[in-house]
C-alpha positions as CSV (number, residue, x, y, z in Angstrom):
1,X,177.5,-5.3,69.2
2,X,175.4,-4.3,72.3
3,X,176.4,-3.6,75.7
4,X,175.2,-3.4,79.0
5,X,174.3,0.6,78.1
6,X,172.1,-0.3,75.2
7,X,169.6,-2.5,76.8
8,X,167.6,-2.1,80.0
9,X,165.0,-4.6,81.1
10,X,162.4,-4.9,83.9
11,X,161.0,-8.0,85.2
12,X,157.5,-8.2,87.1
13,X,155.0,-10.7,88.1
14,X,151.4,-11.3,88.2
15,X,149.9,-12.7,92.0
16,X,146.8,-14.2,92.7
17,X,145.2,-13.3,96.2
18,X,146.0,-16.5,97.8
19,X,150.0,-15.9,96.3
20,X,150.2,-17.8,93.3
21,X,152.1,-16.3,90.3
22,X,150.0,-15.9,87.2
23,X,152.4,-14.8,84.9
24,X,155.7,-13.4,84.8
25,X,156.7,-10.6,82.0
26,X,159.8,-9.2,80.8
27,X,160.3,-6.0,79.0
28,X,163.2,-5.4,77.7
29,X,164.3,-1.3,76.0
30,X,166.8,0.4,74.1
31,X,168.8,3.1,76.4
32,X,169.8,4.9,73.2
33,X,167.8,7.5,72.1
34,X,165.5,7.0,68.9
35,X,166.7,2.6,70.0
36,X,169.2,0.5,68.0
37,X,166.9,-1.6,67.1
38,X,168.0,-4.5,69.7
39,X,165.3,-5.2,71.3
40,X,162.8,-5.6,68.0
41,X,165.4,-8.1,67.1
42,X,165.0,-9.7,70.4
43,X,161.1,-9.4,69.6
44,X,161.6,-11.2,67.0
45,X,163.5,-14.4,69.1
46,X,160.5,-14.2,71.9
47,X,158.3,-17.2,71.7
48,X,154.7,-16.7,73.3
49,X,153.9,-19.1,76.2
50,X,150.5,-18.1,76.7
């Protein structure tokens, strides 16, 4: 089971010149060295909005 050591994540948008947010992205990575494997799973889940 995961905890909040496993998994990092960073969140970042997209802006247009006049402001507007193009897209929004999440990446999400294992903290263990050589990963657990969590965040494929989670790869897995992810549906594409694009």
């Amino acid at each position: 089971m995961a905890t909040a050591e496993d998994i990092g994540a960073t969140m970042f948008n997209t802006v247009e010149k006049d402001g507007e947010i193009k897209r929004a992205y999440v990446i999400l990575y294992d903290l263990y060295p050589g990963g657990l494997g969590f965040t494929e799973k989670a790869f897995d889940y992810a549906r594409k909005s694009y």
